[in-house]
C-alpha positions as CSV (number, residue, x, y, z in Angstrom):
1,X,-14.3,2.3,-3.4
2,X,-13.1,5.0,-5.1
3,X,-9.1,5.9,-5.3
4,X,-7.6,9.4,-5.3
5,X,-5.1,11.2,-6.5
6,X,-2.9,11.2,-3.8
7,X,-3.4,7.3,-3.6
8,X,-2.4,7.2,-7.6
9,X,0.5,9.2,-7.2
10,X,1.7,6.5,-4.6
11,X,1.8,3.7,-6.8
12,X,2.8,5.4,-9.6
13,X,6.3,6.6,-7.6
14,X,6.8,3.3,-6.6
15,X,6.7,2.0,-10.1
16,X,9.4,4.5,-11.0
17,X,11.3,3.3,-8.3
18,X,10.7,-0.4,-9.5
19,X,11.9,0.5,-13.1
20,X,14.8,2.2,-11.1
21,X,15.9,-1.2,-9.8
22,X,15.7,-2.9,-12.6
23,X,18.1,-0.1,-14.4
24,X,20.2,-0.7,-11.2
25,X,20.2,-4.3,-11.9
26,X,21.0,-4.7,-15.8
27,X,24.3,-1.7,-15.3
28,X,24.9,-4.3,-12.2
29,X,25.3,-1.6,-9.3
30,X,26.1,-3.0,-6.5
31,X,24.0,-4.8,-4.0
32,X,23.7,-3.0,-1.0
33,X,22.5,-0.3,-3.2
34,X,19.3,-2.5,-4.9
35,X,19.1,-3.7,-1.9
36,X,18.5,0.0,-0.3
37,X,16.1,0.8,-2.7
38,X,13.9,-2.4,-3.1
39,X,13.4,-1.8,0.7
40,X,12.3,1.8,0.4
41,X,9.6,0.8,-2.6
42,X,8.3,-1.7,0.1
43,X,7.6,0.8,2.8
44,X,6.1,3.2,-0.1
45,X,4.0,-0.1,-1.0
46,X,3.3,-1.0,2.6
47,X,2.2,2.5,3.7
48,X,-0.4,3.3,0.5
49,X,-1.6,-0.2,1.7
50,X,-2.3,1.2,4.9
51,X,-3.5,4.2,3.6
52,X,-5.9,2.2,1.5
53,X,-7.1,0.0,4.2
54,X,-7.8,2.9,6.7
55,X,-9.8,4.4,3.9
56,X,-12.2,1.5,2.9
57,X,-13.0,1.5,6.8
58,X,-13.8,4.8,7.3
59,X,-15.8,4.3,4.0
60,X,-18.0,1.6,5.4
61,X,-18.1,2.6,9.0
62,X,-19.7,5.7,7.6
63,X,-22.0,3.3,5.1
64,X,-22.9,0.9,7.8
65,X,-26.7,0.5,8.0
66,X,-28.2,0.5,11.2
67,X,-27.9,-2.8,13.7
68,X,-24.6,-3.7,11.9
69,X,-21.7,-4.7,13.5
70,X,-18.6,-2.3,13.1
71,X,-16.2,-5.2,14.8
72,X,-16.7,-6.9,11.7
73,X,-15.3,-4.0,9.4
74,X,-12.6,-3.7,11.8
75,X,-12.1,-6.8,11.5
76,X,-12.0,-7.3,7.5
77,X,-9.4,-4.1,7.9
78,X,-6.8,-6.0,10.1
79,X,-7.4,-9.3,7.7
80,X,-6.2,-7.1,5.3
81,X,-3.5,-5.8,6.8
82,X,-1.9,-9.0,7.8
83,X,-3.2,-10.3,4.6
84,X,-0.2,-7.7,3.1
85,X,2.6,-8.8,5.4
């Protein structure tokens, strides 16, 4: 599969949020604050996951060959999915 840009600049936000918990953490802000941002990264995290996911089965619905089944893509997608919760 191949990963664009906008997928990329996803991860790469949330790893500048990551290094901004960790500042958080060693000048010991307080915890509601780390708290507030650790739960923001997730939901940047979750939604690139799903943004991920969506596009690998569009990917191989499109790709299917003839007389296969599209439940089981579908399927492999929500595996993955719950597989991330």
């Amino acid at each position: 599969m191949n990963y664009d840009k906008q997928q990329l600049n996803r991860l790469k936000r949330a790893e500048g949020q990551i290094k901004g918990i960790i500042r958080m953490m060693e000048e010991g802000k307080d915890c509601k604050d780390v708290i507030t941002q650790l739960s923001a990264t997730r939901t940047a995290l979750d939604r690139t996951i799903g943004l991920i996911v969506a596009r690998n089965l569009e990917e191989c619905l499109r790709n299917a060959k003839e007389g296969e089944e599209s439940a089981d893509y579908i399927n492999e997608a929500v595996q993955l999915l719950v597989k991330s919760r």
